[in-house]
C-alpha angles and dihedrals in degrees: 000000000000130000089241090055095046087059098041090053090046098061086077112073141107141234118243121177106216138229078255093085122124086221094064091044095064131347082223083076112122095180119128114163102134096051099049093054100039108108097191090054081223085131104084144166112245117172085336096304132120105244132179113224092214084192091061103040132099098198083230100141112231105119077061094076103041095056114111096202094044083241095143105085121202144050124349121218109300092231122189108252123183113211092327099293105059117071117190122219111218133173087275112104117291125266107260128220105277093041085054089056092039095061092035087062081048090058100261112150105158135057117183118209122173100208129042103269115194096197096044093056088043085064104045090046089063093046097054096046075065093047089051103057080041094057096226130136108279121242107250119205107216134185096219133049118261109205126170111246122218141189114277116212116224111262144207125239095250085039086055109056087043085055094049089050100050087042086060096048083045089056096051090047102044093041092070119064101257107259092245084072104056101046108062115077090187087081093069095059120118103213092050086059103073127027096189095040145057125222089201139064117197128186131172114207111227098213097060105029120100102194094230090146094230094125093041085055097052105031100121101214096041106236095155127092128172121191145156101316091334129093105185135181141206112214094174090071100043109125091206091237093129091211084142086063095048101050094046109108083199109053079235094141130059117187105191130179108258143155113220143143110265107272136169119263109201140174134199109221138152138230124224141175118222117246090214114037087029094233132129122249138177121229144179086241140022101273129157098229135051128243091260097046084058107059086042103106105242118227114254103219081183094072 
């Protein structure tokens, strides 16, 4: 099957948002990703659940790359890509954060845009803050396009104009970024980027944090781990969704945008049994009785 056909059959699809949102996991969600960078407002809130307004959308993609769960299913944005390292910036939406690093990683450095673009030069900006600690060449916004040049070998007349039509198909197909590509969401996803670095930084703050597990059961990517006397966390793998941080009635987790080296994140706790339920707890501290024993009023014999 040709290239040409490939491309042809992949124009009809459809977006699904997944079981994978963060919306359907727990109505104490806040994210909201995919709203704020639609720019069709055809992702909506209806009885506390994510929706997509099929009337309203463009299928063009975007709120695929923005999801931090990778819930939203279909094709990502068709860019214009120029032999694999020249993007050009159309009057479609503008390549978010994630998409930028993305075709950086694919060897994109250039992105020609005709006009100033505020926006645009605002994203890259921030992009490029990450590439630097990183130390990793920047993404450079140009007016004009930048195309490798190479030797062209004398032709015939008939070898010409066979030359001129396959040129032409060439262009059709390398101007649009190749299906494989935009349909994999996978692609998006942060902790996928970067082998060596991680894009989050989480910290529980001792004081405040019970250590009722909630955040460690619904944590999507599982970063969590408790056992024995450890809590780890793997921040490599953090999706940046901050539904810890939503469904924490203590305000005991903070998840913050932040380049570093992989590192290991680890805890002292300790593990207890009640002395009154019988069950097993972890703490901050050694203590006789668990977080819920405690807020139970106690009977006073003495009255």
């Amino acid at each position: 099957m040709s290239l040409l056909t490939n491309w042809l059959e992949s124009l009809s699809y459809e977006l699904e948002i997944s079981e994978a949102c963060s919306k359907k996991k727990s109505p104490l969600s806040t994210c909201t990703a995919c709203m704020d960078e639609c720019p069709q407002g055809a992702l909506i809130i209806e009885e506390g659940t994510l929706k997509l307004d099929e009337k309203s959308c463009s299928l063009c993609g975007i709120c695929i790359t923005v999801c931090p769960q990778q819930a939203i299913k279909g094709q990502s944005p068709a860019r214009k890509v120029i032999q694999d390292h020249l993007l050009l910036q159309d009057d479609s939406p503008l390549p978010t954060f994630l998409e930028l690093l993305y075709f950086h990683k694919k060897g994109v450095r250039f992105i020609q845009k005709a006009a100033a673009d505020e926006e645009l030069e605002k994203r890259i900006g921030k992009v490029n803050e990450l590439l630097n600690v990183m130390e990793l060449d920047p993404v450079l916004i140009t007016k004009t396009l930048s195309l490798k040049q190479e030797a062209q070998p004398k032709l015939s007349r008939r070898g010409f104009f066979t030359k001129l039509s396959m040129d032409g198909k060439k262009t059709v197909l390398s101007s649009v970024t190749p299906v494989k590509w935009r349909f994999n969401e996978d692609s998006f996803k942060s902790s996928n980027l970067y082998n060596e670095w991680s894009l989050h930084e989480v910290r529980i703050h001792e004081e405040k944090c019970t250590l009722c597990e909630a955040c460690f059961n619904i944590c999507p990517t599982q970063i969590f781990t408790l056992e024995n006397d450890t809590l780890s966390i793997d921040e490599k793998n953090c999706s940046g969704c901050k539904l810890c941080m939503d469904i924490c009635q203590h305000s005991g987790i903070q998840v913050a945008h932040s380049i570093h080296k992989v590192r290991e994140v680890a805890y002292h706790v300790y593990k207890n049994e009640c002395t009154t339920c019988r069950s097993s707890y972890y703490s901050w501290e050694e203590s006789k009785e668990c977080e819920i024993c405690k807020k139970i009023e106690k009977p006073n014999f003495f009255l």
